[in-house]
Structure formats: structure tokens, C-alpha cells
C-alpha positions in Angstrom: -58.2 -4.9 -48.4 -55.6 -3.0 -47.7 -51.6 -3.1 -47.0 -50.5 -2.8 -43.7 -47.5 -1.0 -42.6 -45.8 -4.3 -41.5 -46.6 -6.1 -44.7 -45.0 -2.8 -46.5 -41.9 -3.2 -44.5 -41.3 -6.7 -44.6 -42.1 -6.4 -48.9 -39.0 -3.3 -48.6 -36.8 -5.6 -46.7 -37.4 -8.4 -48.7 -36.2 -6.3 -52.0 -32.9 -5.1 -50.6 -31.7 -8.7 -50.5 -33.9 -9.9 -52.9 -33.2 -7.5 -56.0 -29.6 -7.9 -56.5 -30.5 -11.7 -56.0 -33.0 -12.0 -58.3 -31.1 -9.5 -61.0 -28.0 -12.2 -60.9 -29.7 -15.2 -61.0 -31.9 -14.0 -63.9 -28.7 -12.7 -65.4 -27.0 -16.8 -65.3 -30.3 -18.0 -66.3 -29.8 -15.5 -69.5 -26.3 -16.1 -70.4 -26.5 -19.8 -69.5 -30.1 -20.2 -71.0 -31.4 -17.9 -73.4 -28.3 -17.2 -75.2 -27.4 -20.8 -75.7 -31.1 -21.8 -76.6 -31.1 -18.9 -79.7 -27.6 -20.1 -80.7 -28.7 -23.9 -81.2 -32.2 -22.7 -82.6 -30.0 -21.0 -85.3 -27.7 -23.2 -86.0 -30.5 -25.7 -86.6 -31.6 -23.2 -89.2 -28.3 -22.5 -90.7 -27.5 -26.2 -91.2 -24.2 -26.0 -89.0 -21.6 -28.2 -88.6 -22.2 -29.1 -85.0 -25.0 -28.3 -82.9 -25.3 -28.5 -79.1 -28.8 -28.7 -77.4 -29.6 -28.8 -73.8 -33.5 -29.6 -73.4 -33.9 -27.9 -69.9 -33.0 -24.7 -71.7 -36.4 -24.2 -72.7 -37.1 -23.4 -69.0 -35.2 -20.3 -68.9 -37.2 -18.1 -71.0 -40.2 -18.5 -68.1 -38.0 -18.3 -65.6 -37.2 -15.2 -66.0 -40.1 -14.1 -66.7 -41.8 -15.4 -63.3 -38.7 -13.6 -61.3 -38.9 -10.5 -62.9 -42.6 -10.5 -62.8 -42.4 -11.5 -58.7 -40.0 -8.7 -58.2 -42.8 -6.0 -60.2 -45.4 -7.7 -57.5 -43.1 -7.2 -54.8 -42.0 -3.9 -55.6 -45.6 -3.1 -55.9 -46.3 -3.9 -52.3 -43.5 -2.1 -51.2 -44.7 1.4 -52.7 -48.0 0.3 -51.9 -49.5 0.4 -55.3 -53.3 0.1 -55.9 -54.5 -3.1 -55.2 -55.8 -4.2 -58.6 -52.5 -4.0 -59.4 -51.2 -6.3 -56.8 -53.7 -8.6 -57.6 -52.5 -8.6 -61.4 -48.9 -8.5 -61.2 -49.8 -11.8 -58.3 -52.0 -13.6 -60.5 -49.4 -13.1 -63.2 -46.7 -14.6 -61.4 -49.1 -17.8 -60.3 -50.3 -18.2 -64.4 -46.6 -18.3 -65.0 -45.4 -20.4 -62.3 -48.2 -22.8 -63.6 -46.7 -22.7 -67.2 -43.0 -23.0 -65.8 -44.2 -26.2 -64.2 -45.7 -27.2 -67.2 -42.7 -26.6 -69.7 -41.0 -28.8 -67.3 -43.1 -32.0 -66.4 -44.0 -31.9 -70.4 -42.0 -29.2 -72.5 -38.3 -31.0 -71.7 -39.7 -34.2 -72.1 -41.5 -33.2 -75.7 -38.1 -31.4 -76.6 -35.6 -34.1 -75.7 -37.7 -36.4 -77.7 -38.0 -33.9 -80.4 -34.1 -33.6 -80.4 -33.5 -37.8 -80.7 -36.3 -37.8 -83.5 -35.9 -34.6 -85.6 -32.0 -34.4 -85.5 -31.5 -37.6 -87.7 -33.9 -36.5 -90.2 -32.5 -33.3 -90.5 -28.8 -35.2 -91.2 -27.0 -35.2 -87.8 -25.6 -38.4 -85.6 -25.6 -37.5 -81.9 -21.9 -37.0 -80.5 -21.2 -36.5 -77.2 -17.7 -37.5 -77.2 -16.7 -34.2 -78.3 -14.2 -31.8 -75.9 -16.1 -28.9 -74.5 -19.4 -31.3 -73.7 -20.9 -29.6 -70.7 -22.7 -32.0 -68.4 -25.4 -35.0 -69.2 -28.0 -32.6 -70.1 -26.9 -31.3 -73.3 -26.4 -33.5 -76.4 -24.1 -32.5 -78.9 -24.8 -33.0 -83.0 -22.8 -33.3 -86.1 -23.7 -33.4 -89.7 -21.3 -35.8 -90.3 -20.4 -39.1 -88.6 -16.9 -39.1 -89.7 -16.4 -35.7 -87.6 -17.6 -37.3 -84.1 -13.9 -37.9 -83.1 -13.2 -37.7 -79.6 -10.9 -35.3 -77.8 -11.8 -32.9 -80.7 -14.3 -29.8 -80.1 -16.7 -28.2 -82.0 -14.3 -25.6 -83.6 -12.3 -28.5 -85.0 -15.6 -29.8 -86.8 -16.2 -26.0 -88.1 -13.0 -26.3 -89.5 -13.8 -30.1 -91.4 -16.9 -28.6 -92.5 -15.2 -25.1 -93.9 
């Protein structure tokens, strides 16, 4: 089954608007996923003071994977590659697309319970009265009740803690 010419176009087209799209958006979903989801992970591990978690996080590791898979696939198409390897680099993209959809209708739901059940067993109260508190989706933990003190942020609990 092969490409045709129009399919080849339309796959060139699509990456001139489509790669510096796709680039930024996995780029936000990096800085505004990945990197905050490492820094609470370790945290947890390191005992910190304060700890904020955002359960939807967990999303952005697949996300960018599916994006940056879809762009391979579409580059593919645009060369034209074999056609075992657009049938890969498409089937890859669905698989992950299926797990994406997966970490979200169970993965957040498993991790925001995880967070209310492990976080008290591991020794922190939930505070979300502290400065600096994102949006809804992100809970914010301290070791100590006494340091949930509204108005305050997280670098003035470091320092109670220090």
C-alpha cells in the first residue's frame, strides 16, 4: 500500500505548523509536568518540609511521549519511509494513546487516593492554605501541622523546618 503524493504533501504541510506546535506544547507539558512530578517524588523521599502534588501530573510523562511519537509517524510519511515503519511508529502512537487514556480514567484517580492515604502515614497533614498554591488540582503537604499557616509559602516552612 503505498503513499501517495497528496498524502506526502498534506503529512509535509501538516509538520511545518505542526512541529514548532508540538515542540512547545511538549516543552509546557515538561516544565509544568515532568519537572514538578520528579521534584515531589523526591521530596517524598527526602522527608521535606512541605511537599506539593498535583495528581494529573502523572499524565505528562505519556503525553509526551504519544506527541513525540506522532510527530516520528508523521515525519515518516512525509519522507515517505518504508511502510513497516509507518505501520510501527502508528501502532505505537495508538498503544500509547490507549495507556494515556488509561493513566487518566484510572492512574489520577489511584494517585489522588494514594496521596489522601499514604501522605498521613508517612507524617504530613494536607495544607492548602499556603501562598504559592497553584489551582484545585494540586494539594500541598507539611510535616508538621503547626507550619500550615496561611498567607505563608513553602520557603517559609523550609525555614521552620531548618
Amino acid at each position: 500500500m503505498a503513499i501517495s503524493e497528496q498524502e506526502i504533501r498534506k503529512s509535509r504541510k501538516t509538520l511545518l505548523w505542526g512541529f514548532p506546535y508540538t515542540a512547545g506544547t511538549i516543552s509546557l507539558f515538561y516544565f509544568f509536568g515532568v519537572i514538578p512530578l520528579t521534584d515531589s517524588i523526591s521530596e517524598i523521599i527526602h522527608r521535606a518540609p512541605s511537599v506539593r502534588l498535583g495528581s494529573a501530573a502523572i499524565l505528562s510523562p505519556w503525553i509526551i511521549l504519544m506527541l513525540t511519537l506522532a510527530t516520528v509517524a508523521i515525519s515518516l510519511k512525509a519522507i515517505p519511509a518504508p511502510e513497516a515503519w509507518l505501520v510501527f511508529f502508528t501502532r505505537a502512537v495508538e498503544t500509547t494513546a490507549l495507556l494515556g487514556l488509561f493513566m487518566l480514567m484510572i492512574g489520577v484517580p489511584l494517585a489522588t487516593w494514594a496521596q489522601y492515604h499514604f501522605m498521613p502515614e508517612w507524617g504530613y497533614t494536607q495544607c492548602n492554605i499556603l501562598k504559592g498554591h497553584p489551582t484545585l488540582w494540586f494539594n500541598d503537604w507539611v510535616r508538621n501541622p503547626e507550619w500550615c499557616v496561611g498567607g505563608k509559602d513553602r520557603d517559609w516552612v523550609a525555614q521552620q523546618a531548618g
